[in-house]
N, C-alpha and C positions, 0 to 999 in steps of 0.2 A: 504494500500500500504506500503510497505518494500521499505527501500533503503538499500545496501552495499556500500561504496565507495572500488572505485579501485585503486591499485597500493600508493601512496602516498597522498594519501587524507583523510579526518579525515571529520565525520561528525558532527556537533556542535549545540547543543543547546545552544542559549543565555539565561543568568543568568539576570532576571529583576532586577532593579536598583529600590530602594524602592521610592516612588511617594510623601514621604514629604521629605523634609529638617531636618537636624539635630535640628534645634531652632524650628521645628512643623510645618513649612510653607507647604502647598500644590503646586505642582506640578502638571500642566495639562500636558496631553500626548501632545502639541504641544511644551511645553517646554522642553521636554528632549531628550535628546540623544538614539541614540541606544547605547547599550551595548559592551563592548570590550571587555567582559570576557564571558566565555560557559563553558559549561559540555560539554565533548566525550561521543556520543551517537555511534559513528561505528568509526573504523578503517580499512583500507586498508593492502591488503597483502604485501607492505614494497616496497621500490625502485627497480626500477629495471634499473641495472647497465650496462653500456656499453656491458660487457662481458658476459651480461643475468644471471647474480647473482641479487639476490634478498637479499637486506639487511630489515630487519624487523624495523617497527618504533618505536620512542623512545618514544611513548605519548600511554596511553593505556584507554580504556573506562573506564567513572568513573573521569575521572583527570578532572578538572579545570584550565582554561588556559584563557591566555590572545593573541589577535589579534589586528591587524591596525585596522582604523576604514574602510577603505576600500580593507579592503583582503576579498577574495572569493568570493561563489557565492551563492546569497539565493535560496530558491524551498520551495516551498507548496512541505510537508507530512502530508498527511491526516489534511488535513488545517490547519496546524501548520507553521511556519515559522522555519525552519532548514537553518544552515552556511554548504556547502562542502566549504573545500580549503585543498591547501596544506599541509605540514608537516611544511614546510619553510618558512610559513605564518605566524606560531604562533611566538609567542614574546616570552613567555615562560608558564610553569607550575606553578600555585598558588597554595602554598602550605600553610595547616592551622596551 
């Protein structure tokens, strides 16, 4: 299965969060968080404005980004756990 998002949505893969600690401690999957950073896996074809313009989005497949921890909305892709949300959702672009 394929997904596209539409109009201003961005689809997100979350970026796992390494499962020890900096000093070597292990971390179980009940102790951690989800993730607030992703990789752009799809982009939507751009806003679409009052006057039916269509402005293109600023975020492009490929980028690394950061989100709330509750923006958007999860989906099973091919039993994967994928983020859509917004464009307006991201926090910002992590850059390396």
């Amino acid at each position: 299965m394929k997904i596209r998002p539409l109009f201003d949505r961005v689809l997100v893969k979350r970026i796992d969060e390494p499962s020890t600690t900096k000093s070597g401690l292990f971390l179980p999957e009940t102790a951690k968080e989800k993730p607030l950073e992703g990789e752009i896996i799809g982009v939507g074809s751009g806003r679409v404005a009052d006057n039916g313009q269509v402005t293109p989005l600023i975020v492009e497949v490929g980028q690394r980004v950061a989100f709330g921890k509750y923006a958007g909305t999860e989906i099973q892709v091919n039993g994967e756990e994928r983020l859509i949300l917004r464009e307006d959702d991201l926090l910002g672009i992590i850059e390396s």
